[in-house]
C-alpha positions in Angstrom: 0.0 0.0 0.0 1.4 3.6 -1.3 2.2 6.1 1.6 -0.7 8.4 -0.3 -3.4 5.9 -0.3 -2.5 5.0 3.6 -2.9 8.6 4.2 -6.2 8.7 2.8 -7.1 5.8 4.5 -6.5 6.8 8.1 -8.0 10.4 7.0 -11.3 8.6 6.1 -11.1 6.8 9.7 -11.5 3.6 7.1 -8.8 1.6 10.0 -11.4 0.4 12.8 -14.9 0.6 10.4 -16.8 -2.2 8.3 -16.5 0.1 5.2 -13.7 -0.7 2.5 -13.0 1.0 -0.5 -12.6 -0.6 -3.9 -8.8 -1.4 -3.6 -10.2 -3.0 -0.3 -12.3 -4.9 -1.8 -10.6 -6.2 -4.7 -8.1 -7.0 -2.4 -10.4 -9.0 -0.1 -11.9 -11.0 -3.2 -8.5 -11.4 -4.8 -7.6 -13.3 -1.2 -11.2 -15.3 -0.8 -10.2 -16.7 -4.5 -6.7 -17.9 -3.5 -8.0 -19.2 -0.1 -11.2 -21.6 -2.1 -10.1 -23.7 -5.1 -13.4 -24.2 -6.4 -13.3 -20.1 -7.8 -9.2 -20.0 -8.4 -11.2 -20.8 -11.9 -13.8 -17.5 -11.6 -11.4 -15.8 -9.9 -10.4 -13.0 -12.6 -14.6 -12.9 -13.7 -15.6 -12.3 -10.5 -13.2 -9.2 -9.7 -14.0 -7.9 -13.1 -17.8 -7.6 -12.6 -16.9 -5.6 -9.8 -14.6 -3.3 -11.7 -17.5 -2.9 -14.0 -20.1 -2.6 -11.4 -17.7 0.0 -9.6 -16.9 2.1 -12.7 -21.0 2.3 -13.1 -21.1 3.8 -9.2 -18.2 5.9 -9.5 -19.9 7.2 -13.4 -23.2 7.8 -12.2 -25.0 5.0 -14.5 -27.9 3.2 -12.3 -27.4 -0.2 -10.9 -29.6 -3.0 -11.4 -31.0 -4.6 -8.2 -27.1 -4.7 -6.8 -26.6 -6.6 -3.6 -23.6 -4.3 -2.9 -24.3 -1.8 -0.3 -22.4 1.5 -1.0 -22.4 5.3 0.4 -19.7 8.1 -0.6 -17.1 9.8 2.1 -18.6 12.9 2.2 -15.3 14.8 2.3 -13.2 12.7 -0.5 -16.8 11.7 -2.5 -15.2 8.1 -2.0 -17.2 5.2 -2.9 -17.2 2.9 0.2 -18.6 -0.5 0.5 -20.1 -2.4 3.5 -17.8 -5.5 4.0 -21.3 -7.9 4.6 -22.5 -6.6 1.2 -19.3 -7.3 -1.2 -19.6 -11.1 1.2 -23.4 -11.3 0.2 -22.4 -10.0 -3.3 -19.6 -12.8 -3.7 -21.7 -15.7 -2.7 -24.5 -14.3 -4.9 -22.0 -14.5 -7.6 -20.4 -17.7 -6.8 -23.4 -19.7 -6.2 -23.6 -21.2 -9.3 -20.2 -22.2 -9.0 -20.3 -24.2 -5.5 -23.7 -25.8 -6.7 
């Protein structure tokens, strides 16, 4: 993690909350893929539909029925995510996979 983005971080109060950002969370689905075999396959699709569904936030496009839950730090206009919604929003997108 970059000095800048650490900064930014403890500026947001981000360190002792349930809200990540989108490096966050790719980081956090980049480590659930490594830890389960069954998505090491799904791994790279996965991440990418939350690129896509992030760029779409972060653009102002409207969602479909998203399980992600997001708000925006009101002083950086950050797009933060709750860490049970990008869990819910994995095993929605997984589920087909474990079945």
């Amino acid at each position: 993690m970059g000095v800048r983005l650490a900064m930014k971080k403890e500026l947001m109060g981000l360190d002792n909350s349930d809200m990540l950002t989108a490096d966050d969370v790719r980081s956090h689905l980049a480590s659930l893929v490594k830890e389960q075999t069954q998505l090491s396959d799904s791994g790279f699709s996965v991440i990418s539909k939350f690129n896509d569904t992030h760029s779409r936030l972060i653009s102002g496009d409207p969602l479909r029925k998203s399980k992600l839950e997001f708000e925006r730090h009101r002083l950086f206009n950050e797009v933060l995510y709750t860490r049970q919604s990008v869990d819910a929003w994995l095993d929605s997108q997984t589920s087909h996979i474990n079945q």
